[in-house]
PDB file of N, CA, C, O and CB in Angstrom:
ATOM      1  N   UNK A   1      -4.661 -10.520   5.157  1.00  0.00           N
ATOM      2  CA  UNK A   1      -5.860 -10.231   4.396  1.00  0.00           C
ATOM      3  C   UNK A   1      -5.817  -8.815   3.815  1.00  0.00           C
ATOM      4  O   UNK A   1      -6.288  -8.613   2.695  1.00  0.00           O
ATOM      5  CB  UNK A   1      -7.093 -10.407   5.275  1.00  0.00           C
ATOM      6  N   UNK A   2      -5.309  -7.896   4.481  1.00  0.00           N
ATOM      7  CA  UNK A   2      -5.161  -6.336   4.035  1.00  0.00           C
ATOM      8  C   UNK A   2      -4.362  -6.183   2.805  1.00  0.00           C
ATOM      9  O   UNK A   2      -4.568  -5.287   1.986  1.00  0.00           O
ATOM     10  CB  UNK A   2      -4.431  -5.433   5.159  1.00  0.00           C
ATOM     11  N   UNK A   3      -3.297  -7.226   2.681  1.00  0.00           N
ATOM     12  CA  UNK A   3      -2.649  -7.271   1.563  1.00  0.00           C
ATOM     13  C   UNK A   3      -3.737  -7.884   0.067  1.00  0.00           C
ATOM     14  O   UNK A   3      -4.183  -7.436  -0.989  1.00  0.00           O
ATOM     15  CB  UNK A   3      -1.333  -8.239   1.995  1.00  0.00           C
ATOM     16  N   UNK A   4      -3.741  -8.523   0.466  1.00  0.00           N
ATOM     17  CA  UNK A   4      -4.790  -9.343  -0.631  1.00  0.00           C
ATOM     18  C   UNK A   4      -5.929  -8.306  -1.382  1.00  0.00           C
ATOM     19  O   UNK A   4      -6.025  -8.133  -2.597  1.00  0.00           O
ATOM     20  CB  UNK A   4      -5.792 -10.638   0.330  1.00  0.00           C
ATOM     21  N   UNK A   5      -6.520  -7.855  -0.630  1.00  0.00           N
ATOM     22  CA  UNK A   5      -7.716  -6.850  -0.632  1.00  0.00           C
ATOM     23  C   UNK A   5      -6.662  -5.498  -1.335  1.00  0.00           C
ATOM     24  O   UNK A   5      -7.282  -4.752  -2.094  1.00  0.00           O
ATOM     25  CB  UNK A   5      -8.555  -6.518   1.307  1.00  0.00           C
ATOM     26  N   UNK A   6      -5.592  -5.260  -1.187  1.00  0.00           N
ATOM     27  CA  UNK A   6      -4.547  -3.975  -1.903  1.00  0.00           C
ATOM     28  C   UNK A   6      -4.410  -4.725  -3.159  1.00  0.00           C
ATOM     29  O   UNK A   6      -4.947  -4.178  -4.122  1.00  0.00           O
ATOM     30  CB  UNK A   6      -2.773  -3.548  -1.071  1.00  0.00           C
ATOM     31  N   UNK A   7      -3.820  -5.849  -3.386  1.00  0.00           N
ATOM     32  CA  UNK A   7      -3.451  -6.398  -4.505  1.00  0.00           C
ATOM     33  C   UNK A   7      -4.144  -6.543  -5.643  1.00  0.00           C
ATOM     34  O   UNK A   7      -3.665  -6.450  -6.774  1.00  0.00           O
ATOM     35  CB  UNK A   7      -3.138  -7.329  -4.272  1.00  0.00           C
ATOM     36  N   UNK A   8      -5.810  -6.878  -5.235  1.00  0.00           N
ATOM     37  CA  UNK A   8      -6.782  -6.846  -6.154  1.00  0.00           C
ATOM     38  C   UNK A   8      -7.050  -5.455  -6.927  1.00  0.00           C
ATOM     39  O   UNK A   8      -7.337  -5.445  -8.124  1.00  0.00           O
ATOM     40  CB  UNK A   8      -7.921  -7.285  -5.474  1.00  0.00           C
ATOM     41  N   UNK A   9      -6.936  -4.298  -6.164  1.00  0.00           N
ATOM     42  CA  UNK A   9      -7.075  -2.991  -6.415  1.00  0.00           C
ATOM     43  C   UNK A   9      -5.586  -2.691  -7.566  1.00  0.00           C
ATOM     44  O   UNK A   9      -5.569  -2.066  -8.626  1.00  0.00           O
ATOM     45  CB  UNK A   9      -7.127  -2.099  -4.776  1.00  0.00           C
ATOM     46  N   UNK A  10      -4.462  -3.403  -6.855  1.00  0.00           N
ATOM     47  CA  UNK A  10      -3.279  -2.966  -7.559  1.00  0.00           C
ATOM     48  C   UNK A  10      -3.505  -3.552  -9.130  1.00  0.00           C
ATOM     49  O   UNK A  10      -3.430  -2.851 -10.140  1.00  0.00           O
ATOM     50  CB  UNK A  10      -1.844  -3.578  -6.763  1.00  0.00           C
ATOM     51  N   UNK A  11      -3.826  -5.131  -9.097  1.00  0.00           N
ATOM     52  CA  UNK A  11      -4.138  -5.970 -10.249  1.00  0.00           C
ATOM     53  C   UNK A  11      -4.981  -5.218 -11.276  1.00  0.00           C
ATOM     54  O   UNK A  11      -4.756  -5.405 -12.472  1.00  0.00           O
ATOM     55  CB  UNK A  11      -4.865  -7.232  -9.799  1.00  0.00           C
ATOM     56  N   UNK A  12      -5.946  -4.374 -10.876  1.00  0.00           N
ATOM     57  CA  UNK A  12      -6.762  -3.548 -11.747  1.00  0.00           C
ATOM     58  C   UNK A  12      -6.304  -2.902 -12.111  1.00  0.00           C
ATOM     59  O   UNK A  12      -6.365  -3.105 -13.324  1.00  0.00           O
ATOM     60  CB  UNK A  12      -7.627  -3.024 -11.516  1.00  0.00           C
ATOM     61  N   UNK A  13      -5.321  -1.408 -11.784  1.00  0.00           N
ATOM     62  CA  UNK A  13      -5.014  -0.149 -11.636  1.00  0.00           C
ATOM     63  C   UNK A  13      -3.757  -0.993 -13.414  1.00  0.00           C
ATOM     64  O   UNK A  13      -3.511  -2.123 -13.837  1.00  0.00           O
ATOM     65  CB  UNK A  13      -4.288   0.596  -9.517  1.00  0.00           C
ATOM     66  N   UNK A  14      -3.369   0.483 -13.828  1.00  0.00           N
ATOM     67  CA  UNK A  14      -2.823   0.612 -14.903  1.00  0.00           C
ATOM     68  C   UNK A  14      -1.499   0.841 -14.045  1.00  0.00           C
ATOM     69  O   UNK A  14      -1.416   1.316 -12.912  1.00  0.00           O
ATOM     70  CB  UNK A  14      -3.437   1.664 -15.951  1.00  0.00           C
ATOM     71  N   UNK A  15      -0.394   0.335 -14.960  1.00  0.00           N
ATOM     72  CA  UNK A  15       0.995   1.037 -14.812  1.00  0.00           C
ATOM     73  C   UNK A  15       1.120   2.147 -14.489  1.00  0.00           C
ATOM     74  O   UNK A  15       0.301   2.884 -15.038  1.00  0.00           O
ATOM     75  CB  UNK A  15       1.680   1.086 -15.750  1.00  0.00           C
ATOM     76  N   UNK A  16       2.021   2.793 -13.600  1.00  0.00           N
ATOM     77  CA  UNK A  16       1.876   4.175 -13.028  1.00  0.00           C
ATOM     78  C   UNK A  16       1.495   4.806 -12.226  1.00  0.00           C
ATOM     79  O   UNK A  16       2.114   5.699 -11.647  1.00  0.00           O
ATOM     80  CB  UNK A  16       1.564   4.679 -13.392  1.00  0.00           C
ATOM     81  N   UNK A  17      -0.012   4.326 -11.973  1.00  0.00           N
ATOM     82  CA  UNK A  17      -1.064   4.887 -10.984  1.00  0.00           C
ATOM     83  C   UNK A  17      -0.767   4.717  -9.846  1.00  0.00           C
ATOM     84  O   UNK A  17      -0.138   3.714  -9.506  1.00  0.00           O
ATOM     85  CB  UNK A  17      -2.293   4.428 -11.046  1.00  0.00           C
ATOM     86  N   UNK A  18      -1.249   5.904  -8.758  1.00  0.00           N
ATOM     87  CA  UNK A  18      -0.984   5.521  -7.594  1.00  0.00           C
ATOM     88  C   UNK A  18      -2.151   5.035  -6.972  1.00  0.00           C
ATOM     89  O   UNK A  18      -3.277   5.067  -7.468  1.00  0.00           O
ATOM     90  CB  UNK A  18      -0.393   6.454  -6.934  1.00  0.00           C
ATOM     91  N   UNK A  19      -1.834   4.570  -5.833  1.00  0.00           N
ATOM     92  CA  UNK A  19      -2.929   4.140  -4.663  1.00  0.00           C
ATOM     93  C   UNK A  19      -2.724   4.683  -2.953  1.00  0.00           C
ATOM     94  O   UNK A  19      -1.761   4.750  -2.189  1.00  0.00           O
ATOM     95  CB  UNK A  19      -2.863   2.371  -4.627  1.00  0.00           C
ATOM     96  N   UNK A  20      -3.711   4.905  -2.889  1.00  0.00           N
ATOM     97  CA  UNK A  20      -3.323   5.160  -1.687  1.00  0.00           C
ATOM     98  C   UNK A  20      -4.026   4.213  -0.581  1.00  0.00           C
ATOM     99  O   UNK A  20      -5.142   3.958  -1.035  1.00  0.00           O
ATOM    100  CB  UNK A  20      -3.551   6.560  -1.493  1.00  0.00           C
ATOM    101  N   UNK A  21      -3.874   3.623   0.585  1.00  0.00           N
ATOM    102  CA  UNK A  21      -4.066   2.520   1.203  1.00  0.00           C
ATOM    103  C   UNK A  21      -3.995   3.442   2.918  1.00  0.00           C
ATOM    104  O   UNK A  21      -3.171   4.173   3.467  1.00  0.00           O
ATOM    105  CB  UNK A  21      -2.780   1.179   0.685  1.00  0.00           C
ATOM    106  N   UNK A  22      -5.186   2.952   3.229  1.00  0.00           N
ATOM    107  CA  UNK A  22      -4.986   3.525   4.396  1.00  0.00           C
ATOM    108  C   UNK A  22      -5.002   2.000   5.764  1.00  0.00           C
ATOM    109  O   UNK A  22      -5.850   1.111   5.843  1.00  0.00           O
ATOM    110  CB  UNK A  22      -6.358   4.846   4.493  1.00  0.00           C
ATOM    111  N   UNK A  23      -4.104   2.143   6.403  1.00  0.00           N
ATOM    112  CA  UNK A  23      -3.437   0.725   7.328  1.00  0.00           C
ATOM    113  C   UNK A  23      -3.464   1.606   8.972  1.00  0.00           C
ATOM    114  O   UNK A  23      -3.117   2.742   9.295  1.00  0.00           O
ATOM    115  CB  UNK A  23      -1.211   0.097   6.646  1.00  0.00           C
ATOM    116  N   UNK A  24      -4.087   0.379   9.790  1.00  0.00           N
ATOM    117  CA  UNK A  24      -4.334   0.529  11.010  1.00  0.00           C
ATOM    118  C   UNK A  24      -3.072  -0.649  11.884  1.00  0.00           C
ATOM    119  O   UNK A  24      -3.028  -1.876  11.798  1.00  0.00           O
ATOM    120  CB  UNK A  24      -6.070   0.227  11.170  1.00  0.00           C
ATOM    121  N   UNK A  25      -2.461  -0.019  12.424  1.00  0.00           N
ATOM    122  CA  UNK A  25      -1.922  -1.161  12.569  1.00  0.00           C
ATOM    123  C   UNK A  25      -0.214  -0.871  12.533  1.00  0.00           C
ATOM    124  O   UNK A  25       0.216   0.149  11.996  1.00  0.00           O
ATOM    125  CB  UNK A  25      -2.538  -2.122  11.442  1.00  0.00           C
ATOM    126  N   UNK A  26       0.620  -1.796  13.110  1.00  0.00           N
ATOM    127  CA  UNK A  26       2.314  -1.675  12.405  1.00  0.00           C
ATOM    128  C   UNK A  26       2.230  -3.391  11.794  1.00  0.00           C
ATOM    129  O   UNK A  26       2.660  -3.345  10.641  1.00  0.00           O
ATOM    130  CB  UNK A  26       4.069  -1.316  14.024  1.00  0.00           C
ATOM    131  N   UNK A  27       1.940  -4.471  12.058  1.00  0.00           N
ATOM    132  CA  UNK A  27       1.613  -5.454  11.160  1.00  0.00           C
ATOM    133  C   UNK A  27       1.242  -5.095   9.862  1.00  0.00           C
ATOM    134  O   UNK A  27       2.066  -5.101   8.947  1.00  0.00           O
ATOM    135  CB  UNK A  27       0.697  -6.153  11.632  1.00  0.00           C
ATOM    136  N   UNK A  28      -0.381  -4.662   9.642  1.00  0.00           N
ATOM    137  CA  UNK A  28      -0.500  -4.435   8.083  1.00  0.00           C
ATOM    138  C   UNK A  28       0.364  -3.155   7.311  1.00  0.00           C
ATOM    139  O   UNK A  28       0.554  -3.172   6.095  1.00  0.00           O
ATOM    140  CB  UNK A  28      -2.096  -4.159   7.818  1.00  0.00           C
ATOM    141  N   UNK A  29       0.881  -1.991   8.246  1.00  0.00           N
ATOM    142  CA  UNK A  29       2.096  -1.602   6.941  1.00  0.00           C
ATOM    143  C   UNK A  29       2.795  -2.291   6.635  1.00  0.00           C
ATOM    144  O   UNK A  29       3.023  -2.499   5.443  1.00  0.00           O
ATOM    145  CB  UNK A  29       3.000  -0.694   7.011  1.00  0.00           C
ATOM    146  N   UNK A  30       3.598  -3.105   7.930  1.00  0.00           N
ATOM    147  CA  UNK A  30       4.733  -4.172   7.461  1.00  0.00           C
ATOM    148  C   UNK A  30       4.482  -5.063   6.275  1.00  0.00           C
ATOM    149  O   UNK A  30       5.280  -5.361   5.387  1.00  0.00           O
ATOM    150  CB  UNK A  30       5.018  -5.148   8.581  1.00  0.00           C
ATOM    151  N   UNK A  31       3.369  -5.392   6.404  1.00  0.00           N
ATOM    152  CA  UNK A  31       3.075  -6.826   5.479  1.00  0.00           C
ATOM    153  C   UNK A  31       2.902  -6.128   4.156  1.00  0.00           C
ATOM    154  O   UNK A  31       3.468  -6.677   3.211  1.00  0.00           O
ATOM    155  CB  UNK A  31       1.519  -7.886   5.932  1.00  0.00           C
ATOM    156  N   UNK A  32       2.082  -4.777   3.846  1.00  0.00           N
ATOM    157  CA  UNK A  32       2.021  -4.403   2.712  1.00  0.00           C
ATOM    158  C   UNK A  32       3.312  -3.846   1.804  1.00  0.00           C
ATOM    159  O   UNK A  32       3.671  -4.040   0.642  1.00  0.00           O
ATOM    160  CB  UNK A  32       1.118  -3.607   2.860  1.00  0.00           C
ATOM    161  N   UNK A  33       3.776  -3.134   2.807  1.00  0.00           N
ATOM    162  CA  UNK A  33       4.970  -2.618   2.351  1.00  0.00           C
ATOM    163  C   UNK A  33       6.021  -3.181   1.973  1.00  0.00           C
ATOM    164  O   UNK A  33       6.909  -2.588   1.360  1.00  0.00           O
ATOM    165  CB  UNK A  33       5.344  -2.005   3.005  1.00  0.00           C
ATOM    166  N   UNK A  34       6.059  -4.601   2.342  1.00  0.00           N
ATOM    167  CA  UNK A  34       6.874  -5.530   1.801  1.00  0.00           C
ATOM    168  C   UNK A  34       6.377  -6.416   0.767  1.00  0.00           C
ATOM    169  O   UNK A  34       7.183  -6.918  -0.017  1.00  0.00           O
ATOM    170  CB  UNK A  34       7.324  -6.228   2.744  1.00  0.00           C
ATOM    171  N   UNK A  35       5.069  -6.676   0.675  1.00  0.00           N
ATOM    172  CA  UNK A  35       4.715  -7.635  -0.588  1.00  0.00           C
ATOM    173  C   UNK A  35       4.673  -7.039  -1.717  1.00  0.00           C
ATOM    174  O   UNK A  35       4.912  -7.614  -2.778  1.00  0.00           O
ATOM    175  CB  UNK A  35       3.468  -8.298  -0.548  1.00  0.00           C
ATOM    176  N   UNK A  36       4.232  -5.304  -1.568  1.00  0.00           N
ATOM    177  CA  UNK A  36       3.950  -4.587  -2.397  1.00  0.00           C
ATOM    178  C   UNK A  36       5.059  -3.980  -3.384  1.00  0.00           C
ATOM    179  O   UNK A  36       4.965  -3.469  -4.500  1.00  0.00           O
ATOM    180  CB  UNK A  36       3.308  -3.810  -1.772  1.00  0.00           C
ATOM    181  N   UNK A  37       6.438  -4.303  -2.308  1.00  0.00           N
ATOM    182  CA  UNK A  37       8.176  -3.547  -2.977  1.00  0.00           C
ATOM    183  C   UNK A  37       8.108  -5.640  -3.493  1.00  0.00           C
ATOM    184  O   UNK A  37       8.278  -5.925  -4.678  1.00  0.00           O
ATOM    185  CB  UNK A  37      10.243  -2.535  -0.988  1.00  0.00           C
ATOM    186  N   UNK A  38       7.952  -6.360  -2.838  1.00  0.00           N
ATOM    187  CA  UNK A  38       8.268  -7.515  -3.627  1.00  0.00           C
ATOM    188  C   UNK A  38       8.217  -7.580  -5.029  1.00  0.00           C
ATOM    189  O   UNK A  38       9.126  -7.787  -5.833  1.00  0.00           O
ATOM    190  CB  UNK A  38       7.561  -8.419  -3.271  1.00  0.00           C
ATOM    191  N   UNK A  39       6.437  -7.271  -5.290  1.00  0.00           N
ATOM    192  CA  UNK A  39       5.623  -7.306  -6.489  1.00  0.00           C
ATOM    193  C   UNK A  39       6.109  -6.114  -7.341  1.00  0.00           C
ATOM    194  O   UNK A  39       5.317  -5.679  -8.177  1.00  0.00           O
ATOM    195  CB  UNK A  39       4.047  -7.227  -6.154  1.00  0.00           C
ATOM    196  N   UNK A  40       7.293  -5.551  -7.226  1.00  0.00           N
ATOM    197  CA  UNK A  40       8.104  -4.301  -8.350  1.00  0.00           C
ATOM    198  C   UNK A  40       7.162  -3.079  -7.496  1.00  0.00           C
ATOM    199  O   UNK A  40       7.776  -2.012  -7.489  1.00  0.00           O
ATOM    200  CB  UNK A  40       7.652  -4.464 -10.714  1.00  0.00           C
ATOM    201  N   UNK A  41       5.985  -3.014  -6.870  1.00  0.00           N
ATOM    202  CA  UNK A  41       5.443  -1.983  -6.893  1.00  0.00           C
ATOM    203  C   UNK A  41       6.170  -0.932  -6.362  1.00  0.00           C
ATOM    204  O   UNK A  41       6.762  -1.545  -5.474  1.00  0.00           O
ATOM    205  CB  UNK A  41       4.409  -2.123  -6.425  1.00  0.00           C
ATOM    206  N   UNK A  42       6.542   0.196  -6.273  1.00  0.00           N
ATOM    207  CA  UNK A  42       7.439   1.140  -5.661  1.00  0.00           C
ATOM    208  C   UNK A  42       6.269   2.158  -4.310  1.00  0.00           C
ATOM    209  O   UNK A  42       5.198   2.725  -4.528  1.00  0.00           O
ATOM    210  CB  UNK A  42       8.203   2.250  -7.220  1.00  0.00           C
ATOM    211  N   UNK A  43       7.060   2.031  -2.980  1.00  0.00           N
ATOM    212  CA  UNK A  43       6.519   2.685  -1.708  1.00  0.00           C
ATOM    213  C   UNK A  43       6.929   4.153  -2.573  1.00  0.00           C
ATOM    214  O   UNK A  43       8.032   4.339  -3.088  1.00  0.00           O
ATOM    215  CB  UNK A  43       7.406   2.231   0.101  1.00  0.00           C
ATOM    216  N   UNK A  44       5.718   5.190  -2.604  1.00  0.00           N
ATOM    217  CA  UNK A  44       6.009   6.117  -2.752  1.00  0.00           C
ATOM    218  C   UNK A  44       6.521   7.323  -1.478  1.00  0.00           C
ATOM    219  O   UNK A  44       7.432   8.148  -1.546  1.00  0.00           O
ATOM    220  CB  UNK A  44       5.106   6.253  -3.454  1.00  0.00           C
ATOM    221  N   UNK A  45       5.615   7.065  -0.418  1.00  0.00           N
ATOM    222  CA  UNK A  45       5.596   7.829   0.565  1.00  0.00           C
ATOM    223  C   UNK A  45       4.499   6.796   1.542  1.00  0.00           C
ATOM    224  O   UNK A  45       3.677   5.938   1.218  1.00  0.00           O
ATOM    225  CB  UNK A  45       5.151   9.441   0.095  1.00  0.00           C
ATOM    226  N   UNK A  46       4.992   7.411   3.012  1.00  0.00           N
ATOM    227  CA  UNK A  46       3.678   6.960   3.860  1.00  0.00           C
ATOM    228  C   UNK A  46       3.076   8.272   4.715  1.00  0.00           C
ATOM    229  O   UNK A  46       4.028   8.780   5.308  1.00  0.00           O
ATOM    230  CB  UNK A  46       4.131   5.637   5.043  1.00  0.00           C
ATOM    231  N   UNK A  47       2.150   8.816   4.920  1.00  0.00           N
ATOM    232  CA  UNK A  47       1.884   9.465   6.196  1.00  0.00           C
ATOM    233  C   UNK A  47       1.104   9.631   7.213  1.00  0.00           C
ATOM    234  O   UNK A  47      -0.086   9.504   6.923  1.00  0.00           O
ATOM    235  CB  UNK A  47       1.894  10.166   6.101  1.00  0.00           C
ATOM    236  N   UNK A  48       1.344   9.888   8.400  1.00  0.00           N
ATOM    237  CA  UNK A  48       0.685   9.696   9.657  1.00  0.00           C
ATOM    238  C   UNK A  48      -0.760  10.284   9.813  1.00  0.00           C
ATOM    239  O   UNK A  48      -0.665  11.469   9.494  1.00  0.00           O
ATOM    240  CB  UNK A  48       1.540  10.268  10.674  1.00  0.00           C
ATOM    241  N   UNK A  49      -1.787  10.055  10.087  1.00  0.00           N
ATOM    242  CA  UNK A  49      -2.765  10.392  10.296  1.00  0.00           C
ATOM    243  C   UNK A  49      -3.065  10.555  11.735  1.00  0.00           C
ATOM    244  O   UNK A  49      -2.598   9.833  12.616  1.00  0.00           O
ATOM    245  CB  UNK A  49      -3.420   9.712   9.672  1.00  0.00           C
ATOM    246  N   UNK A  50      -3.971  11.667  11.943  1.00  0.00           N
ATOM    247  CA  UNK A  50      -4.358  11.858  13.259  1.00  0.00           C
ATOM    248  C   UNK A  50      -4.851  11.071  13.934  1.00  0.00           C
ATOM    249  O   UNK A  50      -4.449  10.962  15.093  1.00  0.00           O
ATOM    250  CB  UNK A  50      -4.990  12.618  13.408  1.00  0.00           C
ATOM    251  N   UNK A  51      -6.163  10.035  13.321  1.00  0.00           N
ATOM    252  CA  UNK A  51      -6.403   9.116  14.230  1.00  0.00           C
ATOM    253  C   UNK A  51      -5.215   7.626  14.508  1.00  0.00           C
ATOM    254  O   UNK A  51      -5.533   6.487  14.848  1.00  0.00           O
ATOM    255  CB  UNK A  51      -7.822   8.731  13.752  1.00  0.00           C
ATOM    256  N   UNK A  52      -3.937   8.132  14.240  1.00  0.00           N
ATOM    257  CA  UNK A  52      -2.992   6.939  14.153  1.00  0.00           C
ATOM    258  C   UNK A  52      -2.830   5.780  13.222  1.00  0.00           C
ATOM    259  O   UNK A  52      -2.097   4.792  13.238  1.00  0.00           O
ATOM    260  CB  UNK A  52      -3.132   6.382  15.132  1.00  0.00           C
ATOM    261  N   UNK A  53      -3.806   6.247  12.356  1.00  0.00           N
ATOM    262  CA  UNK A  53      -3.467   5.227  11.443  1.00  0.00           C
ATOM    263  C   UNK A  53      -2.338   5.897  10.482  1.00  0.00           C
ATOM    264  O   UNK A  53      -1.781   6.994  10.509  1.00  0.00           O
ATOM    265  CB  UNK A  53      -4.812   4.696  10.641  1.00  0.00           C
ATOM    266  N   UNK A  54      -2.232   4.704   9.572  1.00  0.00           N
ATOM    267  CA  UNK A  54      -0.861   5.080   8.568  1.00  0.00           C
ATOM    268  C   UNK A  54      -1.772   5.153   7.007  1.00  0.00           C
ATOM    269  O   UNK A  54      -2.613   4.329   6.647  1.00  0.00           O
ATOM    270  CB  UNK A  54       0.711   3.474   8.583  1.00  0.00           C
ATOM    271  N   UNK A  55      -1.313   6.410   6.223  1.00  0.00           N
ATOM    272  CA  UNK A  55      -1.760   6.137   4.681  1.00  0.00           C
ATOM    273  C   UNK A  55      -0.653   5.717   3.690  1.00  0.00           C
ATOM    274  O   UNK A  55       0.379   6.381   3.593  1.00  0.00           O
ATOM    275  CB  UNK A  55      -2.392   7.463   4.054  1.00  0.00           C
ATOM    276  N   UNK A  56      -0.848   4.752   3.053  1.00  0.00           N
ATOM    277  CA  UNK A  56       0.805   4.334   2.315  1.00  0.00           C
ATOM    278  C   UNK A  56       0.387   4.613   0.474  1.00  0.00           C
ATOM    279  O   UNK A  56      -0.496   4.181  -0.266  1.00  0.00           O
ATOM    280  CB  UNK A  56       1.402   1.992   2.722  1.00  0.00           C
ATOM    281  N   UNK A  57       1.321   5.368   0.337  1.00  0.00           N
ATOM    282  CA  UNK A  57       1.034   5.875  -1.144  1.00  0.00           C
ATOM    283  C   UNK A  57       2.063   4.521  -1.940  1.00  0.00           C
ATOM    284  O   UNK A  57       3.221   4.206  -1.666  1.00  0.00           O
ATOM    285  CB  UNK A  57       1.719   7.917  -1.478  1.00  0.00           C
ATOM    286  N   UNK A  58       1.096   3.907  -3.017  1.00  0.00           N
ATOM    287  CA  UNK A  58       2.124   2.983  -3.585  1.00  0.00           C
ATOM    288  C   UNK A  58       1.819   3.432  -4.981  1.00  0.00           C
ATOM    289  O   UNK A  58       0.789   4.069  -5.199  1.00  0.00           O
ATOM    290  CB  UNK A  58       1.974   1.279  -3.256  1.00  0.00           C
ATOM    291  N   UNK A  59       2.892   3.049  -6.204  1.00  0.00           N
ATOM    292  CA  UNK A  59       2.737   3.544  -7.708  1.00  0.00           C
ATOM    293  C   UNK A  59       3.173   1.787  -7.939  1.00  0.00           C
ATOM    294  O   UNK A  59       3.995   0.981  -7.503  1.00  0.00           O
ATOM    295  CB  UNK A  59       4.020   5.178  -8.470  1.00  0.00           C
ATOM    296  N   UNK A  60       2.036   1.837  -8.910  1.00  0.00           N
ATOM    297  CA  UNK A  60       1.886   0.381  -9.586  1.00  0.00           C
ATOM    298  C   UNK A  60       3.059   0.160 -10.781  1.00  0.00           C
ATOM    299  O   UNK A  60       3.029   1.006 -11.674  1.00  0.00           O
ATOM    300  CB  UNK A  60       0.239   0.240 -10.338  1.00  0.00           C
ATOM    301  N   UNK A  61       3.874  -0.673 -10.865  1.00  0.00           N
ATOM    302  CA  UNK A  61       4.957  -0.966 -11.547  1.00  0.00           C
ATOM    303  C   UNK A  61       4.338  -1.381 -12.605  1.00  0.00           C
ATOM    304  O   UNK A  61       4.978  -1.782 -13.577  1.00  0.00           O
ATOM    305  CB  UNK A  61       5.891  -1.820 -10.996  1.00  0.00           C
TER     306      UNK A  61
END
């Protein structure tokens, strides 16, 4: 579902733009980070947050 809910945001966003996605979890990075390099989108960076979650920077292809 975390993916789905990114995708709609990605579907909007213009060529180029980034997003940033913030993921609780090692499931939903996995799942995003892979549908999202599927869909051309390019992983820009990810980084760790204090409360343990993960923020994943993606640029819309």
């Amino acid at each position: 579902m975390t993916f789905v809910r990114t995708r709609l945001v990605l579907d909007a966003m213009s060529s180029g733009q980034l997003l940033a996605v913030t993921l609780h979890g090692e499931e939903p990075l996995r799942n995003v980070s892979r549908s999202a390099s599927a869909l051309g989108h390019a992983i820009i960076s990810q980084r760790d947050e204090t409360d343990g979650s993960v923020t994943l920077f993606i640029r819309k292809a």
